[in-house]
Biotite code that builds the C-alpha atoms (Angstrom):
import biotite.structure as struc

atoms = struc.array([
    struc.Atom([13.490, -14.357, -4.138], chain_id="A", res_id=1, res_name="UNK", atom_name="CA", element="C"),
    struc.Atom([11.713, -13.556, -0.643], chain_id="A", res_id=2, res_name="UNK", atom_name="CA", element="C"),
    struc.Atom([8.619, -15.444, 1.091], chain_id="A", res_id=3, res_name="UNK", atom_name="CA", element="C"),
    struc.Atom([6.810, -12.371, 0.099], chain_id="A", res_id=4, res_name="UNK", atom_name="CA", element="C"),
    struc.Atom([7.038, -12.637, -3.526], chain_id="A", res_id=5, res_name="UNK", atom_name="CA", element="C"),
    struc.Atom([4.203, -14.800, -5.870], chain_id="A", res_id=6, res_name="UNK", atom_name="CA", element="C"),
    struc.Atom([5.039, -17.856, -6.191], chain_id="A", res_id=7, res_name="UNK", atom_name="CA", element="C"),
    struc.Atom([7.415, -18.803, -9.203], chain_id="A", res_id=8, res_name="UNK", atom_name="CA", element="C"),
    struc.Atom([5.572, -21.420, -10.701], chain_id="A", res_id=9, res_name="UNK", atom_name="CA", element="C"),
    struc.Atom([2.495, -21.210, -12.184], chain_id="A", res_id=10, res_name="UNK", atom_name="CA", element="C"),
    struc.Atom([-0.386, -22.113, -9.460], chain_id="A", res_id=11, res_name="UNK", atom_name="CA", element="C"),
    struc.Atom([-3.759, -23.968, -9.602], chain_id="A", res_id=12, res_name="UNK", atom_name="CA", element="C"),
    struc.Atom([-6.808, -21.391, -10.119], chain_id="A", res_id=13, res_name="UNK", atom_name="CA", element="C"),
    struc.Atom([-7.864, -23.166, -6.558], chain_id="A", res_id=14, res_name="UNK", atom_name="CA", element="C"),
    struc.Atom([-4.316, -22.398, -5.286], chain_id="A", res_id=15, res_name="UNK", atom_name="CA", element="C"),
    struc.Atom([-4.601, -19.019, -6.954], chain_id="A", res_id=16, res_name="UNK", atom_name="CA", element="C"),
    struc.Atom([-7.901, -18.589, -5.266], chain_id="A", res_id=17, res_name="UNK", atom_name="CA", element="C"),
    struc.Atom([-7.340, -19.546, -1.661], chain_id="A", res_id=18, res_name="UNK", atom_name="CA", element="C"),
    struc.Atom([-3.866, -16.985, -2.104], chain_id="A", res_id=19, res_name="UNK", atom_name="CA", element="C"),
    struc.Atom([-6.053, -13.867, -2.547], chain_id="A", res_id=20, res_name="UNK", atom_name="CA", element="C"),
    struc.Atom([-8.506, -14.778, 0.111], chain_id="A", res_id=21, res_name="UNK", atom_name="CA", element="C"),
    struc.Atom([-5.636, -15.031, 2.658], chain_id="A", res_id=22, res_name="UNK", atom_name="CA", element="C"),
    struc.Atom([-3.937, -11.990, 1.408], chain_id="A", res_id=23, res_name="UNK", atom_name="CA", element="C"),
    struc.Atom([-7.557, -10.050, 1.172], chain_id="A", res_id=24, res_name="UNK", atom_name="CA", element="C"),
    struc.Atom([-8.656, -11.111, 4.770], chain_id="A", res_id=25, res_name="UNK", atom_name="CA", element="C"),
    struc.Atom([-5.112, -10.954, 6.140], chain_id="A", res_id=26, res_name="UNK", atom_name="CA", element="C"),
    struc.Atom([-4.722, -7.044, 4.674], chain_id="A", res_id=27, res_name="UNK", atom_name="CA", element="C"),
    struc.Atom([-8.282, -6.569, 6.862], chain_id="A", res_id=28, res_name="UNK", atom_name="CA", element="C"),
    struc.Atom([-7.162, -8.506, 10.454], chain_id="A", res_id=29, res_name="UNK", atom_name="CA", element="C"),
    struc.Atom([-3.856, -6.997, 10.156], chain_id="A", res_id=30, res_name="UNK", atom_name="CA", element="C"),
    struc.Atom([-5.732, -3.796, 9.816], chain_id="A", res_id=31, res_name="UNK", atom_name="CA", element="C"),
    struc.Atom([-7.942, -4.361, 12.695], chain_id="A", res_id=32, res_name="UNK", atom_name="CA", element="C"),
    struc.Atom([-4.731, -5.877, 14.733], chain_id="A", res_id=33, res_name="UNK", atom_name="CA", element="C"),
    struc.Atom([-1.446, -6.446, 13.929], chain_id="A", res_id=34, res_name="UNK", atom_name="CA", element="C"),
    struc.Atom([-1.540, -9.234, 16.502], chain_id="A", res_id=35, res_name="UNK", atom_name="CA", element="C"),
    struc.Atom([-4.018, -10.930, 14.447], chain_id="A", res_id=36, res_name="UNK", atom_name="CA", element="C"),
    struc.Atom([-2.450, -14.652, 14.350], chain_id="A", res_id=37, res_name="UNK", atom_name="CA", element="C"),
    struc.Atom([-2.344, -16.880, 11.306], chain_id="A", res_id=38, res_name="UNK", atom_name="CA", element="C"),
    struc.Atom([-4.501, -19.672, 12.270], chain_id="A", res_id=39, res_name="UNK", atom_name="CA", element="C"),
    struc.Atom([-6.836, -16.873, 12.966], chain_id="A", res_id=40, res_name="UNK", atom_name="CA", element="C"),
    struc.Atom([-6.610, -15.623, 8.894], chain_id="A", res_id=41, res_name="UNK", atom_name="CA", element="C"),
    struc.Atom([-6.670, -19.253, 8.125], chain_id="A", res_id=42, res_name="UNK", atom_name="CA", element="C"),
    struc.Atom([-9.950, -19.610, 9.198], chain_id="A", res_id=43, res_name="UNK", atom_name="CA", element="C"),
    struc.Atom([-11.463, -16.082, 8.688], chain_id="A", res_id=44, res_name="UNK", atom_name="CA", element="C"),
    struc.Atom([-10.451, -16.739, 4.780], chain_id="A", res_id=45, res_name="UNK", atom_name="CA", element="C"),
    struc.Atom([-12.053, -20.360, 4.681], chain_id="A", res_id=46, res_name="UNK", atom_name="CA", element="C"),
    struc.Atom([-8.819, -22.706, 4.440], chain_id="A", res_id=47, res_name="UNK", atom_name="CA", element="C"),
    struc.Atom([-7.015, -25.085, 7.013], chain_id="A", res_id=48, res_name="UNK", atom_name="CA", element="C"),
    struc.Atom([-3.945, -23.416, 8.696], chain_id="A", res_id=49, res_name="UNK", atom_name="CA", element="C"),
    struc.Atom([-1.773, -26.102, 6.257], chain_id="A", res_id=50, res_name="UNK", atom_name="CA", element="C"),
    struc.Atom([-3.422, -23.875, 3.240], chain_id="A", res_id=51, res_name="UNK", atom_name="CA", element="C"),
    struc.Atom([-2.133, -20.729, 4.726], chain_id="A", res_id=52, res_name="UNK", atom_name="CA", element="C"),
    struc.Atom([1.565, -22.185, 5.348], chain_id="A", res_id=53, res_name="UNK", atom_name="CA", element="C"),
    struc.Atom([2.438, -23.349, 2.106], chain_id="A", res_id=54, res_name="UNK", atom_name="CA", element="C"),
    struc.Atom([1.545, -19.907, 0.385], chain_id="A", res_id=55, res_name="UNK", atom_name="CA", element="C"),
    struc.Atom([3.529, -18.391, 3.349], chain_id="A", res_id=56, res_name="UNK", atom_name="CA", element="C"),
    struc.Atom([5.742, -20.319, 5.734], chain_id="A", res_id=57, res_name="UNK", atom_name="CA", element="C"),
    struc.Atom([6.055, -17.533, 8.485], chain_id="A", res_id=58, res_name="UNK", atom_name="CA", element="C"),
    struc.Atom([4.427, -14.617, 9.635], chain_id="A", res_id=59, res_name="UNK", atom_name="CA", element="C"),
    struc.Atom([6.739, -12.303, 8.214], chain_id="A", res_id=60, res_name="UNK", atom_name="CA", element="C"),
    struc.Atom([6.319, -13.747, 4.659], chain_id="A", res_id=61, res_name="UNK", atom_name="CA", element="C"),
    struc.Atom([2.137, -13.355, 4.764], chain_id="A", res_id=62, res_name="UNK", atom_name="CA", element="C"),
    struc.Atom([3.081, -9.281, 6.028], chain_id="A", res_id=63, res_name="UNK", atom_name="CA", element="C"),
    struc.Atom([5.192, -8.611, 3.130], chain_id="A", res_id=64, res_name="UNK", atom_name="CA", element="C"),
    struc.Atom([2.920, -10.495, 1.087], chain_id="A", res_id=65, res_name="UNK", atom_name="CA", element="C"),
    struc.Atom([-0.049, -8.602, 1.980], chain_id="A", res_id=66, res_name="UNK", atom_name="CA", element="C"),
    struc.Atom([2.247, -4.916, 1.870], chain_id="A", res_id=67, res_name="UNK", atom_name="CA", element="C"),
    struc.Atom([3.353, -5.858, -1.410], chain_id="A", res_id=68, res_name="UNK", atom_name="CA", element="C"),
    struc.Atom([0.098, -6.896, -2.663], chain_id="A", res_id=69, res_name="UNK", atom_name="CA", element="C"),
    struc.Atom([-1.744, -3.914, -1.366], chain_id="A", res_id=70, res_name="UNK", atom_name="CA", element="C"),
    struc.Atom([0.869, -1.434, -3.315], chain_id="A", res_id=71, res_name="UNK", atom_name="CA", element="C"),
    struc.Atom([0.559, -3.384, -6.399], chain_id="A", res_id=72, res_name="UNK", atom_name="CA", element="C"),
    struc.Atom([-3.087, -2.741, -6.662], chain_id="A", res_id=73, res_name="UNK", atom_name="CA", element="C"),
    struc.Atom([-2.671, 0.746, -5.589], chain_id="A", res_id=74, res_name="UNK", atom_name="CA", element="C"),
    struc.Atom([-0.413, 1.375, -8.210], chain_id="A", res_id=75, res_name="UNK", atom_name="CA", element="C"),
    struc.Atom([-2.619, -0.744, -10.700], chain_id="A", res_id=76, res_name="UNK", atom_name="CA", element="C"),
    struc.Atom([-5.338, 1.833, -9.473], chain_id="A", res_id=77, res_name="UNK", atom_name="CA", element="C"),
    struc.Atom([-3.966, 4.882, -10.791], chain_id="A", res_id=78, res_name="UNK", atom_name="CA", element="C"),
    struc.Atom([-5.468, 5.139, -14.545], chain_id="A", res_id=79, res_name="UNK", atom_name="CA", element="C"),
    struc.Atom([-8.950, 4.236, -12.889], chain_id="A", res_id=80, res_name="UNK", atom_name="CA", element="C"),
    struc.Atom([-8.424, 7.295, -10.080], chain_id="A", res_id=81, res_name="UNK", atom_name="CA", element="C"),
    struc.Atom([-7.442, 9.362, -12.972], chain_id="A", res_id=82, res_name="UNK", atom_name="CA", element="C"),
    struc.Atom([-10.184, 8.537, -15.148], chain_id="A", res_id=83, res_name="UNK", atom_name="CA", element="C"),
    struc.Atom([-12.890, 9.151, -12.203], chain_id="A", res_id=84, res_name="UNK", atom_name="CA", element="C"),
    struc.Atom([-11.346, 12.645, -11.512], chain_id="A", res_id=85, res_name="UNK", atom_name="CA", element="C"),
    struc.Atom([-10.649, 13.483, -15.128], chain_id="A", res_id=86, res_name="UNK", atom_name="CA", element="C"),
    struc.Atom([-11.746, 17.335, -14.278], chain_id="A", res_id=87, res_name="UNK", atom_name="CA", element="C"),
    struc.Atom([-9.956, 17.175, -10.877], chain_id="A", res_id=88, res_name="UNK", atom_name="CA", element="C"),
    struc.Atom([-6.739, 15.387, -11.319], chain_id="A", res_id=89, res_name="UNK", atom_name="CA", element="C"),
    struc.Atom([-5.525, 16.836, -7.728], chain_id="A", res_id=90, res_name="UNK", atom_name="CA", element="C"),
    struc.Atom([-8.548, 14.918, -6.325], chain_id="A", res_id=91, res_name="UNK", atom_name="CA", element="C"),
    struc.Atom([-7.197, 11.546, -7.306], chain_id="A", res_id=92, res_name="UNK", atom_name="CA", element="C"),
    struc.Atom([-3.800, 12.352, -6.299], chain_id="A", res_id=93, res_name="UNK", atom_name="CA", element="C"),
    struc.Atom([-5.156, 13.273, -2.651], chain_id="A", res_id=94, res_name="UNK", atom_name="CA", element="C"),
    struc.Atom([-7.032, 9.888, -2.213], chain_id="A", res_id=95, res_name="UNK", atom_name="CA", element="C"),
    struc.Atom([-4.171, 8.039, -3.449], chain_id="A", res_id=96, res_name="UNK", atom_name="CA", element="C"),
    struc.Atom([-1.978, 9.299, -1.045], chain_id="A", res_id=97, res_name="UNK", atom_name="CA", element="C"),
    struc.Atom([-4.109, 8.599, 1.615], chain_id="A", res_id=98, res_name="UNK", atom_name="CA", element="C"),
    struc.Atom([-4.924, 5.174, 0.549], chain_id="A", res_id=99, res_name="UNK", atom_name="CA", element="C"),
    struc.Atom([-0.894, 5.162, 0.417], chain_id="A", res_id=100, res_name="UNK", atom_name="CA", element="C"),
    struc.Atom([-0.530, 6.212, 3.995], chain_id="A", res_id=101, res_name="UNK", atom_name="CA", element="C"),
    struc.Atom([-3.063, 3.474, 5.366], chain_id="A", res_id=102, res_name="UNK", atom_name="CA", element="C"),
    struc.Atom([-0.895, 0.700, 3.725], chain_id="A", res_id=103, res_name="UNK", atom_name="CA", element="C"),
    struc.Atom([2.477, 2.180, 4.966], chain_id="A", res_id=104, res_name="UNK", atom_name="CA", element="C"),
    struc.Atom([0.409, 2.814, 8.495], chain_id="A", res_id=105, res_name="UNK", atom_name="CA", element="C"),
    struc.Atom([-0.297, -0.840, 8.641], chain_id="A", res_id=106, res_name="UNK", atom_name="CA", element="C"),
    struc.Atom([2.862, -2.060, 7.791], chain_id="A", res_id=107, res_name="UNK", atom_name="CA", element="C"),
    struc.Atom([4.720, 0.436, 9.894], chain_id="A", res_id=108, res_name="UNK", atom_name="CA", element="C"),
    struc.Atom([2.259, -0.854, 13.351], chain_id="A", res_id=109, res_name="UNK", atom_name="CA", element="C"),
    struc.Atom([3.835, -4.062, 12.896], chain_id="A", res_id=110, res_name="UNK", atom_name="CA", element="C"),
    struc.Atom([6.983, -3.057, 13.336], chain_id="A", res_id=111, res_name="UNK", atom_name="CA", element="C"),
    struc.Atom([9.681, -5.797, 14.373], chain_id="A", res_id=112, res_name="UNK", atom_name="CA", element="C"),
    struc.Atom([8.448, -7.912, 11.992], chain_id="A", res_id=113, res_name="UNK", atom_name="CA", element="C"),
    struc.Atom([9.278, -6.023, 9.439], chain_id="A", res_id=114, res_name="UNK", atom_name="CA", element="C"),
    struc.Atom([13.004, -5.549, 11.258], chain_id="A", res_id=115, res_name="UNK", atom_name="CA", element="C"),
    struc.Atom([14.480, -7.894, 8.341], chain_id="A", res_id=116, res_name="UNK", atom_name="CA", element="C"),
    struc.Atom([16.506, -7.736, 4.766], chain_id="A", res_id=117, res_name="UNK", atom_name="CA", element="C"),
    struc.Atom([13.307, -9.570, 3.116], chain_id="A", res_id=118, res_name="UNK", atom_name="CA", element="C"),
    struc.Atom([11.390, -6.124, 4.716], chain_id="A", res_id=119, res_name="UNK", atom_name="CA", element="C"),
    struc.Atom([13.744, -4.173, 3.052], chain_id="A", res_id=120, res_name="UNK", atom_name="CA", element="C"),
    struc.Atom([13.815, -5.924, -0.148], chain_id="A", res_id=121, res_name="UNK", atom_name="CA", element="C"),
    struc.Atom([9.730, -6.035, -0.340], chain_id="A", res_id=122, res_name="UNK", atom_name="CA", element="C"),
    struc.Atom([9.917, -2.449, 0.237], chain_id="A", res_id=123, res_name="UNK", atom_name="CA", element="C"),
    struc.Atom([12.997, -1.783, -2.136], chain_id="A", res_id=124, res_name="UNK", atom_name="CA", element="C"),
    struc.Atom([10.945, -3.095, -4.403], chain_id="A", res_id=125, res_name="UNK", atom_name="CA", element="C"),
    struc.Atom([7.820, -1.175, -4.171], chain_id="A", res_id=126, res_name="UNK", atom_name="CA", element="C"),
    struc.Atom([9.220, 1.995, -4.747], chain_id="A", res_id=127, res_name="UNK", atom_name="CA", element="C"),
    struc.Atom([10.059, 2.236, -8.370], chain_id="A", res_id=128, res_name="UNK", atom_name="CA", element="C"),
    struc.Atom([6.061, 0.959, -9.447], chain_id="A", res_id=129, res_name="UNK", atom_name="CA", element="C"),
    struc.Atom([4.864, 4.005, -6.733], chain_id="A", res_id=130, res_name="UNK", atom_name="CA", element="C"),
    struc.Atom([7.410, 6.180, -7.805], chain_id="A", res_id=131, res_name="UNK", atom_name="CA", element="C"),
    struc.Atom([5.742, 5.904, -11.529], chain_id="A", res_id=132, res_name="UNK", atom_name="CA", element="C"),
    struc.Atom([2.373, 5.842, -10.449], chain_id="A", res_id=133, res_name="UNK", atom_name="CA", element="C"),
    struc.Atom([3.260, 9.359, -8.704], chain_id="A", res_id=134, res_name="UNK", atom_name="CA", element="C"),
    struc.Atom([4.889, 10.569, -11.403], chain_id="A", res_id=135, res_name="UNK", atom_name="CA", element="C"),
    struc.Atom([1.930, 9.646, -13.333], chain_id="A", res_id=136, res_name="UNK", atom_name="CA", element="C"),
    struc.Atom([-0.442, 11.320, -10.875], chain_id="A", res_id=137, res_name="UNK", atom_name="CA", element="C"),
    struc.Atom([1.829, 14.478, -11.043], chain_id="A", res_id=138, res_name="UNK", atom_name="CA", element="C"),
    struc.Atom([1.462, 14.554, -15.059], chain_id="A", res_id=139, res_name="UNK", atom_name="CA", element="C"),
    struc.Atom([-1.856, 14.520, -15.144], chain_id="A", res_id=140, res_name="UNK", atom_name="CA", element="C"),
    struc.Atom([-2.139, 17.488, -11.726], chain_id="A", res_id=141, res_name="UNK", atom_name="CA", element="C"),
    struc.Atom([0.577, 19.398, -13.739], chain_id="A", res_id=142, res_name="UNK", atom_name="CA", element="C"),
    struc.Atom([-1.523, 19.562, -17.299], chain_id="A", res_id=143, res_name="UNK", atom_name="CA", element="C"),
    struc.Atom([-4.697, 20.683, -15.620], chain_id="A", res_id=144, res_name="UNK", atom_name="CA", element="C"),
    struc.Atom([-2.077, 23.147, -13.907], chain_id="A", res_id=145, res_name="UNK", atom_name="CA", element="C"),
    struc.Atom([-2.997, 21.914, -10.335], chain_id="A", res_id=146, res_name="UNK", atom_name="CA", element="C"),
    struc.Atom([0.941, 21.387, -9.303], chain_id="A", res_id=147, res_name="UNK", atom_name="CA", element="C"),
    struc.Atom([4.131, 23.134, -10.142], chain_id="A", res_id=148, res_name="UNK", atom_name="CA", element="C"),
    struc.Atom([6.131, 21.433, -13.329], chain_id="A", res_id=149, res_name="UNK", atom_name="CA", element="C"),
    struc.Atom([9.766, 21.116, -11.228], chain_id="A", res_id=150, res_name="UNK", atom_name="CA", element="C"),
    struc.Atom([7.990, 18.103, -8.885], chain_id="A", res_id=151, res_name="UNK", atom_name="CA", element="C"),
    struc.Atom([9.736, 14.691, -8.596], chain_id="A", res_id=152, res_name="UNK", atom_name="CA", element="C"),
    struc.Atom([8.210, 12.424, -7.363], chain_id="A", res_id=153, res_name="UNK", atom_name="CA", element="C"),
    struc.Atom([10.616, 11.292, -4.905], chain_id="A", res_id=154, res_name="UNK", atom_name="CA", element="C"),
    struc.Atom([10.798, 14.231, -3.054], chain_id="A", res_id=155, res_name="UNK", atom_name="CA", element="C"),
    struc.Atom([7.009, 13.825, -2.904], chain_id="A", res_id=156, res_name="UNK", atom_name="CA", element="C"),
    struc.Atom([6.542, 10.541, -1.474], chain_id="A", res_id=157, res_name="UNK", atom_name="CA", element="C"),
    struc.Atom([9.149, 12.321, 1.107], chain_id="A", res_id=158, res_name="UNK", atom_name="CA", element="C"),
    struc.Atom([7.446, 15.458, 1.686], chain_id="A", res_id=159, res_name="UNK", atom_name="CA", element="C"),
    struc.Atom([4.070, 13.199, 2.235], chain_id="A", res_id=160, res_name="UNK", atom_name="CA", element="C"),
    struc.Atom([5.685, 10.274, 4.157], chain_id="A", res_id=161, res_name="UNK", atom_name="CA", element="C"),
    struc.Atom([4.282, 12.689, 7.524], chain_id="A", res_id=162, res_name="UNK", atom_name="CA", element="C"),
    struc.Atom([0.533, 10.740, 6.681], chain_id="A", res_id=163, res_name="UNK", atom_name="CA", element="C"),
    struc.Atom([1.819, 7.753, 7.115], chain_id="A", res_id=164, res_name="UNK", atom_name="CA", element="C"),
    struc.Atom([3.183, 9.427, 11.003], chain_id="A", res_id=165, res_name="UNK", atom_name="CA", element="C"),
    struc.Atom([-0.170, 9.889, 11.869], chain_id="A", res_id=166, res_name="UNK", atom_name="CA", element="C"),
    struc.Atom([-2.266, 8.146, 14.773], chain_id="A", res_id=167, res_name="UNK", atom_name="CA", element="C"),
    struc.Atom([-5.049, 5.605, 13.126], chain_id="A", res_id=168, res_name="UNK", atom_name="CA", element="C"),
    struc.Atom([-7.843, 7.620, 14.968], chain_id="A", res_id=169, res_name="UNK", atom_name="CA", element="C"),
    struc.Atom([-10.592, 9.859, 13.460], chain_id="A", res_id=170, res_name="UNK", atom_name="CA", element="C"),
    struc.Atom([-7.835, 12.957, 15.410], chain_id="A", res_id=171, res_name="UNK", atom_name="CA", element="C"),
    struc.Atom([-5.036, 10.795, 12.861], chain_id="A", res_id=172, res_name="UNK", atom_name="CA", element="C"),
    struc.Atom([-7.192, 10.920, 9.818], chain_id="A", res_id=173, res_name="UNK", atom_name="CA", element="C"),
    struc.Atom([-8.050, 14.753, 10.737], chain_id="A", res_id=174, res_name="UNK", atom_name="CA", element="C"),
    struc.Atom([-4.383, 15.224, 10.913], chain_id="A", res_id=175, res_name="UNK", atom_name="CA", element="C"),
    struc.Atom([-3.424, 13.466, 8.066], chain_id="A", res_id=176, res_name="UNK", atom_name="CA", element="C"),
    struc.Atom([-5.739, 15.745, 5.674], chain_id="A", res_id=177, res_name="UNK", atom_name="CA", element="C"),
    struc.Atom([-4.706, 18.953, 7.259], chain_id="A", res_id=178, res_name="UNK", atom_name="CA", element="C"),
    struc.Atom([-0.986, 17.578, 6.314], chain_id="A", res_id=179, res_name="UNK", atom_name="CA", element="C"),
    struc.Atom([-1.942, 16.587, 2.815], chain_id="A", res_id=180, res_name="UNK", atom_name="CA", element="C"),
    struc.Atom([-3.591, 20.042, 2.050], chain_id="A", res_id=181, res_name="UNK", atom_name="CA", element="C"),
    struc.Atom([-0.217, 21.907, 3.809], chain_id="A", res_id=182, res_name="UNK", atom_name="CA", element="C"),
    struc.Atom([1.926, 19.752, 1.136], chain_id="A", res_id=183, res_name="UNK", atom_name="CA", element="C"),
    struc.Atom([-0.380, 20.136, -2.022], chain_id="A", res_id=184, res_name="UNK", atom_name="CA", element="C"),
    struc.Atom([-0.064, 24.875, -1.187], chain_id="A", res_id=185, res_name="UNK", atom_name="CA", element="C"),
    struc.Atom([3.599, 23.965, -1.369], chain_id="A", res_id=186, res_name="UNK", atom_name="CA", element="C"),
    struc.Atom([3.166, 21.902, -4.717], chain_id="A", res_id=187, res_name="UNK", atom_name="CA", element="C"),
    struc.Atom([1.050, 24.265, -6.525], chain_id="A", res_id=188, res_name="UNK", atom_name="CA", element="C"),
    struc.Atom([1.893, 27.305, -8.989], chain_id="A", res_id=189, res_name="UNK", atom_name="CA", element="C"),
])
């Protein structure tokens, strides 16, 4: 088991509580800077710098933590997306890839901390859940015959790894569209 991985006992509703603050106001300081320091998020998400330690001993542990976190919700997200775009499937899948790409941004900008086998396991591990949510995404594209039937979703998250590339400026964001639109005429019938 990593640093980065809930805890394996069950926690306090308290314990649970402080946990997502630090994980919800780390995900927005790392965001803002990936120098943001932990006694920083301590106090930002209202607990002593002891409180933030315990959940996560080191730096590294509160990143994956927060990357891992961040996917699981965005894969948790995908029957919501689906249902709000019922008549536009292809809609959903476009802001879930870009809510994708500003995860893997953020975790990319941090870079050597993430130069580690826990970083590799964290991310390992995150690929069969987004794997399935894109697989679900391209079901429900393919029935409303947005996207060819031959897609896996693999190559996908490949083909679309370039938004993640992309500079986190309004130019980035322009980019990052234009990409998305370039990959979705090469997905379609």
């Amino acid at each position: 088991m990593t640093d980065a991985e809930p805890h394996p006992h069950p926690q306090r509703s308290d314990a649970l509580k402080n946990r997502e603050a630090i994980l919800q106001v780390a995900h927005d300081a790392l965001a803002e800077s990936g120098n943001a320091s932990l006694n920083s998020i301590a106090k930002r998400a209202g607990v002593g710098p002891g409180t933030l330690y315990r959940h996560f001993p080191t730096r590294e542990a509160l990143i994956l933590a927060v990357y891992r976190h961040d996917i699981d919700r965005l894969v948790a997200s995908v029957p919501d997306l689906l249902a709000a775009h019922a008549d536009a499937p292809l809609d959903a899948l476009r802001r879930w890839f870009l809510t994708l790409a500003r995860y893997v941004r953020i975790k990319h900008g941090l870079g050597d901390a993430l130069n580690s086998a826990a970083a590799q396991e964290v991310t390992s591990a995150t690929w069969p859940p987004v794997g399935a949510a894109v697989r679900e995404l391209l079901d429900a594209c393919e029935r409303s015959g947005d996207v060819r039937p031959d897609l896996d979703p693999v190559d996908v998250v490949m083909l679309l790894g370039c938004l993640w590339r992309t500079p986190e400026t309004p130019e980035g964001a322009a980019q990052a569209e234009r990409l998305l639109e370039l990959a979705i005429a090469g997905m379609q019938p």
